[in-house]
C-alpha positions in Angstrom: -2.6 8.4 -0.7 0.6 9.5 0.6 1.5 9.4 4.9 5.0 11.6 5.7 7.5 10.7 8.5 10.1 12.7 10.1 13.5 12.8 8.1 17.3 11.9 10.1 20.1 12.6 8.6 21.7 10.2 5.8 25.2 8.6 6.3 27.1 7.8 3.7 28.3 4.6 4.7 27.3 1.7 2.1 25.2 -0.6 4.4 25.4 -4.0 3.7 21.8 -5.9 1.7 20.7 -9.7 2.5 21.2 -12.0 -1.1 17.8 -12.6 -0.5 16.8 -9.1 -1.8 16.3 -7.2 -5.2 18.4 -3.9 -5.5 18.8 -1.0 -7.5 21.2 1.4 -6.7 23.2 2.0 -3.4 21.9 2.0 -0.3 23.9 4.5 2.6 23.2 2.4 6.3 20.4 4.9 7.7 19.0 5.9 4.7 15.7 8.0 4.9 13.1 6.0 2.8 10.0 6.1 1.0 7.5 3.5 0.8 5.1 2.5 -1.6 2.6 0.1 -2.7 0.1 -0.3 -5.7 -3.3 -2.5 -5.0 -6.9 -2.0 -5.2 -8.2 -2.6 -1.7 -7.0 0.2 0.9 -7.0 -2.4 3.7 -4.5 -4.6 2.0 -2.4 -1.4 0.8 -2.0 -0.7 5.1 -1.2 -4.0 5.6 1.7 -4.1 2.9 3.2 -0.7 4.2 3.0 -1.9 7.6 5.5 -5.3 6.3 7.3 -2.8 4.6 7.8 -0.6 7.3 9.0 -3.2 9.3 11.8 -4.7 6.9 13.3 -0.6 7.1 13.6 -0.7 10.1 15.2 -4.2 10.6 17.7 -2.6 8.2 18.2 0.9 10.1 16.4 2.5 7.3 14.2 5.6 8.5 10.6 5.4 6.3 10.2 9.1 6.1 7.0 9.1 3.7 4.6 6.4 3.1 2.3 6.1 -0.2 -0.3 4.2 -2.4 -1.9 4.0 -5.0 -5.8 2.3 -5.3 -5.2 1.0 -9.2 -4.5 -1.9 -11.3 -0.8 -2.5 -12.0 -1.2 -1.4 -15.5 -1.6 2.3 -14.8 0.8 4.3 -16.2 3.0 5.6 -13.4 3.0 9.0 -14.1 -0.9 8.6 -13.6 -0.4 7.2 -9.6 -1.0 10.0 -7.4 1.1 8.2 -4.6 3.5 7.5 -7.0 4.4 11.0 -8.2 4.3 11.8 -4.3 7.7 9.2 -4.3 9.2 10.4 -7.5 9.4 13.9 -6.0 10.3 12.9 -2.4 13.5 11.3 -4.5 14.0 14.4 -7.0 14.2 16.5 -4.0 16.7 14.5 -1.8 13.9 14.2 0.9 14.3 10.4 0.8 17.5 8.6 -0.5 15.7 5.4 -1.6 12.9 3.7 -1.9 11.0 0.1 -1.0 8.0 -1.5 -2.6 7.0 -5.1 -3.2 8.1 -5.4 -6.3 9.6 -3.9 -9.3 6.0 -5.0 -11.2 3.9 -2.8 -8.6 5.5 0.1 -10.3 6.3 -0.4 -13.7 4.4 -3.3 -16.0 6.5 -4.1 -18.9 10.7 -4.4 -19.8 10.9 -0.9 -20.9 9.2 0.6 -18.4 11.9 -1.2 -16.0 14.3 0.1 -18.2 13.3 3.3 -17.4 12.7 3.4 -13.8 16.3 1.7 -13.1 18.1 4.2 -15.3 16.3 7.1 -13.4 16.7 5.9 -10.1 20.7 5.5 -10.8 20.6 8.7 -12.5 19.7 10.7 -9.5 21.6 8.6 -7.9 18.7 7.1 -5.5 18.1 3.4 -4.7 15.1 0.8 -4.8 15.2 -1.9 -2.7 12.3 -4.8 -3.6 12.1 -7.5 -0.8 11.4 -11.2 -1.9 11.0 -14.6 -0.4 14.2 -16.9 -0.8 12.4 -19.3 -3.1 12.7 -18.2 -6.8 9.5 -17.9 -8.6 9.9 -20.6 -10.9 10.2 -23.1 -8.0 6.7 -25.3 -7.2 5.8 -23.9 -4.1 2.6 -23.4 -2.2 1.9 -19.0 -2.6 -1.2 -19.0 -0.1 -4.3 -20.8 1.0 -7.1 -19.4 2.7 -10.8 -19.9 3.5 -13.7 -17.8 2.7 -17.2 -17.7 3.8 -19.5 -18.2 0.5 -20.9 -15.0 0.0 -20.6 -12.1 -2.4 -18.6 -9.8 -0.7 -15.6 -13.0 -0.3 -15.2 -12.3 -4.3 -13.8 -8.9 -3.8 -11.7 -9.9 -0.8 -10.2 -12.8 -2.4 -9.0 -11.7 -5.5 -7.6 -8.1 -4.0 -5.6 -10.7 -1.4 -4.1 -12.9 -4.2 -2.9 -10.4 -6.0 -0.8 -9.1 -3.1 1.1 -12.4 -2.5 1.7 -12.6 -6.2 3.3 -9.3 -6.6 5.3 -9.9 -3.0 6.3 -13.4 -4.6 7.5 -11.6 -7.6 5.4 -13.9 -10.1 6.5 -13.1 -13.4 3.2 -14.0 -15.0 -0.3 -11.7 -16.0 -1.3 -11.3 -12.0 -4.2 -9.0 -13.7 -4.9 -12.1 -15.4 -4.9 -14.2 -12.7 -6.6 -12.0 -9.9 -9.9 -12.0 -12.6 -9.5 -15.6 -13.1 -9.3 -16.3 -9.3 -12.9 -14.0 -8.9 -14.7 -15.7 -11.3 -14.0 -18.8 -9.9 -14.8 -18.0 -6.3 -17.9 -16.1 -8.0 -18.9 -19.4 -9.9 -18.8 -20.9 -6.1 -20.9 -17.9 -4.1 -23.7 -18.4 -7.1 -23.5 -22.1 -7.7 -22.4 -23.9 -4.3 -24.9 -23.1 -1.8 -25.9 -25.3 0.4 -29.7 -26.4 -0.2 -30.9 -26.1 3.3 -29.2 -22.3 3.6 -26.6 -23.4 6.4 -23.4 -21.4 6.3 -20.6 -22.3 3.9 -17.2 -21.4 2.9 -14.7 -21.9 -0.1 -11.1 -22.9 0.2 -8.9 -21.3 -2.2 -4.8 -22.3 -2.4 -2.4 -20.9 -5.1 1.0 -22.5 -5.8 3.9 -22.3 -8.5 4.2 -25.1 -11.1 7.6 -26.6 -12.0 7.8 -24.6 -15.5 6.6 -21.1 -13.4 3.2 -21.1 -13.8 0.2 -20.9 -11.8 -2.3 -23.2 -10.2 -5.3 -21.6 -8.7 -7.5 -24.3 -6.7 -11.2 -23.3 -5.5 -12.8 -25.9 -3.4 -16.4 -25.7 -3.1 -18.9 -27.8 -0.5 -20.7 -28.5 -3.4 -19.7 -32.0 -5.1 -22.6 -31.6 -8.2 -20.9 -30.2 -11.4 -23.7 -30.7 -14.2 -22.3 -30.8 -17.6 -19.1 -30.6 -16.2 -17.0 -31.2 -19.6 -18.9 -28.5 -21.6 -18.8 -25.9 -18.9 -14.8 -26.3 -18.7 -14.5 -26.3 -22.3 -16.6 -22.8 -22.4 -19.5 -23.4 -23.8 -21.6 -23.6 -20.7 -21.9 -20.9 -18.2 -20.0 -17.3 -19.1 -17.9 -17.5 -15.8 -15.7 -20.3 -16.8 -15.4 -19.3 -20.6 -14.3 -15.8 -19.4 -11.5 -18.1 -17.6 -10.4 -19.9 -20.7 -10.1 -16.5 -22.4 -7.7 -15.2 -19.8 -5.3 -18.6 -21.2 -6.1 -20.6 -18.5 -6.5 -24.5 -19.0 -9.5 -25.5 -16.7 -9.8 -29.1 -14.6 -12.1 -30.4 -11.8 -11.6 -33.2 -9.4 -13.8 -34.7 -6.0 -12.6 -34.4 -2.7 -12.0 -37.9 -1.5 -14.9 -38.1 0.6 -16.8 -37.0 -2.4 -18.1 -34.2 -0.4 -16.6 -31.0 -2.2 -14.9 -30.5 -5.6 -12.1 -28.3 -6.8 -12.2 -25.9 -10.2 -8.5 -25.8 -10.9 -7.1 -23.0 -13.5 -3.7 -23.4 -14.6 -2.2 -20.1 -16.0 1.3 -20.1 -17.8 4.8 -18.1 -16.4 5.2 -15.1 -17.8 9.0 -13.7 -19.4 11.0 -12.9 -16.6 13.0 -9.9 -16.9 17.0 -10.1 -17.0 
């Protein structure tokens, strides 16, 4: 899905990037830009272009075409509609540069990073990936929310988590972990009810471990976990053993007050590109 803006003219002065941002390239101070982003829920793919949008403009930047794509990060990028609309937006000197996310919304492994960066310089164009201060590897909360315990939170929840990951830059499997984070909140909708049908809701919080990892906490209202030790170790109940085969290691734990319990998957950092 592609949105075009009006086009200024491009200076050529070098304007001057935060060190709190990822660039490839040189960017001229009023550059006309593109912007794009890569998710599976069209409602978070606005709300991503609209932050984007936003960080252009607080640089002078003009966003002169906006685009998505409604995919998984693993699609090939010469298979992205609103991709391709960017690539020849660039080839054609209609935009100067470009800003998404990150560099992982776009191309998936080393070589495809390769690839892109050599491009972009070769054209000469620049890419300009915004990220928080704190490094990935640092244990820091990502983002907690609250749900209401029904079906349609699954979908909701995951598509969400998977865009603070890829703005957080996580250098692990976020495929891995947006499926791991749905069939825990899943496991909650079908198993956490309350018995006398009163509304409910699931807390869910993500944060960074100290080696880079990922800890994915769903708290449910209910505190019963029958066979608790056999369900985590997969041979009880398909949810969780779909979990373990993702690589997560699986924990539970009572809320103080003994009213709720947490399913914690802990997934490992991924290789983080030089």
């Amino acid at each position: 899905m592609t949105l075009l803006r009006p086009q200024d003219n491009v200076p050529a002065r070098i304007a001057p990037m935060p060190p709190a941002y990822g660039i490839v390239g040189r960017a001229a101070a009023g550059a006309s830009v593109a912007l794009y982003t890569c998710t599976i829920d069209s409602h978070i793919a606005g709300a991503t272009l609209t932050v984007l949008r936003d960080f252009a403009s607080a640089q002078g930047w003009t966003s002169v075409l906006e685009a998505y794509d409604l995919a998984p990060l693993t699609t090939p990028r010469n298979r992205r509609t609103g991709w391709r609309t960017v690539e020849d937006a660039l080839t054609r000197g209609e935009a100067t540069g470009f800003i998404a996310p990150s560099e992982q919304e776009i191309a998936s492994h080393p070589a495809d990073w390769t690839a892109l960066r050599c491009w972009l310089i070769d054209l000469p164009a620049f890419a300009v990936y915004p990220r928080p201060k704190n490094r990935p590897t640092d244990p820091a909360a990502v983002w907690s929310h609250s749900y209401a315990l029904v079906p349609v939170s699954v979908r909701q929840v995951a598509g969400t988590a998977r865009t603070h990951l890829t703005l957080r830059q996580w250098s692990g499997d976020i495929d891995s972990a947006s499926a791991v984070l749905a069939r825990l909140a899943f496991n909650a909708v079908v198993h956490a009810q309350p018995a006398d049908g009163a509304d409910a809701w699931m807390h869910v919080h993500l944060a960074f471990t100290d080696d880079g990892g990922l800890r994915i906490d769903v708290e449910d209202p209910s505190p019963g976990f029958p066979d608790a030790q056999a369900a985590l170790r997969g041979e009880r109940g398909r949810g969780l053993r779909d979990v373990r085969r993702f690589g997560a290691d699986l924990t539970w734990f009572l809320a103080e007050d003994g009213r709720s319990k947490t399913i914690r998957a802990t997934l490992p950092p991924g290789e983080v590109p030089a």
